[in-house]
C-alpha positions in Angstrom: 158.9 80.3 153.7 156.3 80.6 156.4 156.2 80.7 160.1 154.3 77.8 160.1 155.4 74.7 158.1 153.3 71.1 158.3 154.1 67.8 157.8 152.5 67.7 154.3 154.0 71.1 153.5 157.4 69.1 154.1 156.0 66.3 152.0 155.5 68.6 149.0 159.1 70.0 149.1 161.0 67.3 149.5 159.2 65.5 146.4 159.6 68.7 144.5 163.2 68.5 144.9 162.9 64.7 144.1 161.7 65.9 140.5 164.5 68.4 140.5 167.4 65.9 141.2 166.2 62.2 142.2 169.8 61.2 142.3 171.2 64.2 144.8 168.2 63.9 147.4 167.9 59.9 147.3 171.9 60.5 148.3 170.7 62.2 151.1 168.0 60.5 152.0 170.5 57.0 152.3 172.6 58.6 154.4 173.2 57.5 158.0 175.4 59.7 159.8 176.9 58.2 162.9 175.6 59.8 166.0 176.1 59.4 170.0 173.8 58.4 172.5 172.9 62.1 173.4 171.3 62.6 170.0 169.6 59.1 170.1 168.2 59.8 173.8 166.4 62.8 172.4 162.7 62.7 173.1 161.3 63.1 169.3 164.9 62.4 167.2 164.4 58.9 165.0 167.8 57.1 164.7 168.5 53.2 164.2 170.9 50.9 166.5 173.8 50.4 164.2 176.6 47.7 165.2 177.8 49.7 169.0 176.4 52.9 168.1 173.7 54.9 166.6 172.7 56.5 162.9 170.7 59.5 162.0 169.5 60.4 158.6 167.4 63.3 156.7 164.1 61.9 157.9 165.0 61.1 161.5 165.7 64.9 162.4 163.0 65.6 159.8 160.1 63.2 161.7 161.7 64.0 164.9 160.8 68.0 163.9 157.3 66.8 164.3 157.7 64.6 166.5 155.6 61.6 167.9 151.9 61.0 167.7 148.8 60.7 165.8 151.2 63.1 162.4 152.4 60.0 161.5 155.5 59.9 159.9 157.2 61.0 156.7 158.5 58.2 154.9 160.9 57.0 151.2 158.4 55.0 149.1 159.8 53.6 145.9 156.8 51.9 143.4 157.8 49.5 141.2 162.2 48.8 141.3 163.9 51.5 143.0 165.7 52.5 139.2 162.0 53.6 138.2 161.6 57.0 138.2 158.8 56.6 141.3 160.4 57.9 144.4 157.8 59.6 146.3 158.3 61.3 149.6 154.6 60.1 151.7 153.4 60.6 154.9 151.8 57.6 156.8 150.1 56.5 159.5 151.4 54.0 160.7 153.8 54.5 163.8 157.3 52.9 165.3 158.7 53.5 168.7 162.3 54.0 167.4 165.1 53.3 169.7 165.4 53.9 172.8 169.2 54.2 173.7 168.8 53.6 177.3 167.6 49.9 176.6 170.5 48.9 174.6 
């Protein structure tokens, strides 16, 4: 692996793995582990508000590696039904704020 890794380098792997074994990495990409307020507080880590607390999964640390801004953000895209053999790893444009846990 290189010194230097981009978001579309990530992009590639992750949907080469997909090809290897779709049912292992969709595992964990669904995911949520439960996490505390320090991890949710971090400046660039993506988690969701869940019941009291807070989840991370795969591509929360993963977009949070790359943090915020005009990257966009790597994202689970299923064409067609999700038991189709189309689940692509993308990266998009289009941006979120993501929780802030001092708000809650």
């Amino acid at each position: 692996m290189s010194n230097s890794v981009s978001m579309d380098d990530v992009v590639a792997y992750l949907n080469e793995l997909i090809q290897l074994d779709r049912p292992a990495m969709e595992a964990l990409f669904e995911y949520l582990a439960p996490c505390d307020k320090a991890l949710a507080g971090h400046s660039t880590m993506r988690v969701l508000k869940w019941d009291s607390g807070y989840r991370v999964g795969m591509l929360g640390v993963l977009n949070g590696l790359f943090g915020s801004g005009d990257k966009g953000r790597i994202t689970l895209c299923w064409e067609g039904n999700r038991e189709s053999n189309s689940l692509t790893v993308k990266r998009i444009l289009l941006l979120d704020e993501g929780v802030d846990p001092n708000e809650q």
